[in-house]
N, C-alpha and C positions, 0 to 999 in steps of 0.2 A: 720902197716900203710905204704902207697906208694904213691909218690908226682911224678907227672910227671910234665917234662916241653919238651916240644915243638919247635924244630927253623926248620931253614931252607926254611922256606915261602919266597915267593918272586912274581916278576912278571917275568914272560915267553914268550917269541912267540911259537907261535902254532908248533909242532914239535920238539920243545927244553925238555931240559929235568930239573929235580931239585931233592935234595935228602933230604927227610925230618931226622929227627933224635928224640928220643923221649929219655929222660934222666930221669931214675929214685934213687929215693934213697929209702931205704928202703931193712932189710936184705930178707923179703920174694920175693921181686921183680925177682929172679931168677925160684922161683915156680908160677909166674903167666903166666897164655896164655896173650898176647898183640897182641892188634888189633887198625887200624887205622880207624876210621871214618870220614866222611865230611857230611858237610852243605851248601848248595848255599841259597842265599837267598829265602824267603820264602816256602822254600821248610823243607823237616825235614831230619833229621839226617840218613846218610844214614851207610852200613858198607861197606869198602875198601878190608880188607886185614888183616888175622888173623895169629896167630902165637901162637904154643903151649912151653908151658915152655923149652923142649928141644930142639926145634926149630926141632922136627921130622912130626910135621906135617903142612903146610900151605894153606890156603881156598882164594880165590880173590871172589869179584863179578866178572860177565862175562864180564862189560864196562872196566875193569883196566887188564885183563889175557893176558896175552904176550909182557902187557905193565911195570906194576908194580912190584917191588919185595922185599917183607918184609924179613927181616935177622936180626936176634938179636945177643950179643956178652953178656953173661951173666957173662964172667967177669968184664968188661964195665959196666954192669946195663943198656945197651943200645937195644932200636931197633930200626931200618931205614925203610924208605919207598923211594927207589931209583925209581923214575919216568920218562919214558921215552915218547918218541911221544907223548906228550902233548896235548892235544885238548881242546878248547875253553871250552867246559863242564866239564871240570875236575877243574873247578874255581870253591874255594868253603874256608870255615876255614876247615881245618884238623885237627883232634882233635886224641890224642894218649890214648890208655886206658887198665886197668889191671885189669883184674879177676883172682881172687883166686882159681879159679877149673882148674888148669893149662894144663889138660889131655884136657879138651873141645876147642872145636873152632867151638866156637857160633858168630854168626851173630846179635844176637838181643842185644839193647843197656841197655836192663834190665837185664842182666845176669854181667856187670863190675860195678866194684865195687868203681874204681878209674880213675879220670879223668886229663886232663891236662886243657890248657888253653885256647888253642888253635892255627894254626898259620896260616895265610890268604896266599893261592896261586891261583893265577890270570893269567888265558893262554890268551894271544890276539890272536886276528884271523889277 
């Protein structure tokens, strides 16, 4: 079993940067891929920013690539999502999540197994 929790949300201006963090516990959380996803309102869940168990391989959507950058520390039980150039549409909950097939770095939100809580970040214009 693997519990994540989520910080680092906040509010931004447009341009500014914020670094989310995702804390698990749980002895298999070193063999899971983690990935970050977001939601704006009514819209649905989208995927961010993948990362495989040894952090050898990493996948972005094309809206966050050359902006976003996921890094896990598996002695930590930690991964990050260090966000930079900000833009008004990057406002959304962010939500951290761990699949057991640690080799994959899937995009689709049926493939995790394990969720967080989520954490609201909000870019002004």
């Amino acid at each position: 079993q693997v519990q994540l929790v989520e910080s680092g949300g906040g509010l931004v201006a447009a341009g500014g940067s914020l670094r989310l963090s995702c804390a698990a516990s749980g002895r298999t959380f070193g063999t899971c891929a983690v990935a970050w996803f977001r939601q704006a309102p009514g819209k649905e869940r989208e995927f961010v920013a993948v990362i495989t168990w040894s952090g050898g391989t990493r996948n972005y959507v094309d809206s966050v690539k050359g902006r976003f950058t996921i890094n896990r520390d598996n002695a930590k039980n930690t991964v990050s999502l260090q966000m930079d150039s900000l833009k008004p549409q990057d406002t959304a909950v962010y939500y951290c999540a761990a699949d057991r097939t640690g080799w994959r770095s899937s995009t689709r939100t049926a493939d995790y197994e394990y969720w967080g809580q989520g954490t609201q970040v909000t870019v002004s214009s």
